[in-house]
N, C-alpha and C positions, 0 to 999 in steps of 0.2 A: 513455945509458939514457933512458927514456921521464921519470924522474924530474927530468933534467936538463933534457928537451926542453919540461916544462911545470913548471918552478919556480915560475912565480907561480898555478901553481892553488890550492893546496890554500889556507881561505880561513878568518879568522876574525873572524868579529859581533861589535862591540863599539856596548858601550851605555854611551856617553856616561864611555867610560877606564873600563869597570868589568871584570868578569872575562869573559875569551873565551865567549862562548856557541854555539858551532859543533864539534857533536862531532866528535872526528876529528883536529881541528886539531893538537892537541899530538903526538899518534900518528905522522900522519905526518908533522911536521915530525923528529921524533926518526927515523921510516922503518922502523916497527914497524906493517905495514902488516894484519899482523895484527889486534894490537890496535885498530888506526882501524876497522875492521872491524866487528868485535864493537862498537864505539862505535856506528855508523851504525845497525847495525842494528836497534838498541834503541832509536830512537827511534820516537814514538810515527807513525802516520799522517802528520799535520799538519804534526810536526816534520819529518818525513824531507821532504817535498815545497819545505822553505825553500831559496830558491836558493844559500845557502850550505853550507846542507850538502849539496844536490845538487851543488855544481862540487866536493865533498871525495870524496862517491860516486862521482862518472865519477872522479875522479884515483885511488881505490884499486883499481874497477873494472879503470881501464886498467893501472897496477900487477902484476894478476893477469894479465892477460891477455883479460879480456873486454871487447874491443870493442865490442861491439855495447852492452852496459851502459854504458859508459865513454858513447859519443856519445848516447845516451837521455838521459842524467842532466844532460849539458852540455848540449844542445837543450832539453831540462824547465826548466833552471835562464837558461839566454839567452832564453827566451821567456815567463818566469813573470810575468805582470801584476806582481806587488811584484818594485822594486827599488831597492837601497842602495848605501850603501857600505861594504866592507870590508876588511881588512887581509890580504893577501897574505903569503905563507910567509917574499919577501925584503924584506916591512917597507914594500913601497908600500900606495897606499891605491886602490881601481880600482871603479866600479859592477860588482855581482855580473852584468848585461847584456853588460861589456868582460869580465872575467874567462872569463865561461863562451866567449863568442864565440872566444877568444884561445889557451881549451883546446882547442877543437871544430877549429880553424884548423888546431893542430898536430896534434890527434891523426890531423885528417884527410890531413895533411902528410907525416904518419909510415907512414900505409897506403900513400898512393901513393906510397914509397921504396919497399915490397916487392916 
């Protein structure tokens, strides 16, 4: 599944060990991609454009089935002037610039198999 093909997307902002600040994260790591959904969406302007919560967006994006959303959000989030680091769904730690690069690889990966 696409879920497996990009395991270390989905991505969460920590400040200095304190509580996850990346909506979505909890959502779809449980794979209630629903719910991640409705999280992302709520957030405000400013927030949604953080490159973490952009490489969580293209990852429920892609999820659905919308592609074209999926590789917007990872291209937004691998090109975004700020960039950190954060905590991946399998517990590495990766700049939010590698992470998006690494979803946008496969998801582009995954087109050219159809």
């Amino acid at each position: 599944t696409a879920m497996a093909a990009i395991a270390s997307a989905p991505a969460m902002a920590t400040d200095n060990g304190a509580q996850p600040t990346t909506a979505g994260y909890e959502a779809i790591v449980a794979g209630d991609m629903a719910a991640a959904e409705i999280e992302i969406a709520s957030l405000s302007e400013s927030l949604a454009r953080d490159p973490a919560h952009l490489i969580n967006a293209g990852f429920v994006h892609w999820q659905a089935g919308r592609l074209t959303e999926a590789r917007q959000a990872f291209l937004a989030a691998r090109d975004h002037r700020r960039h950190y680091l954060i905590e991946t769904a399998d517990g590495s730690v990766a700049d939010t610039r590698a992470v998006a690069s690494r979803a946008l690889a496969r998801l582009q990966n995954s087109l050219a198999l159809r």
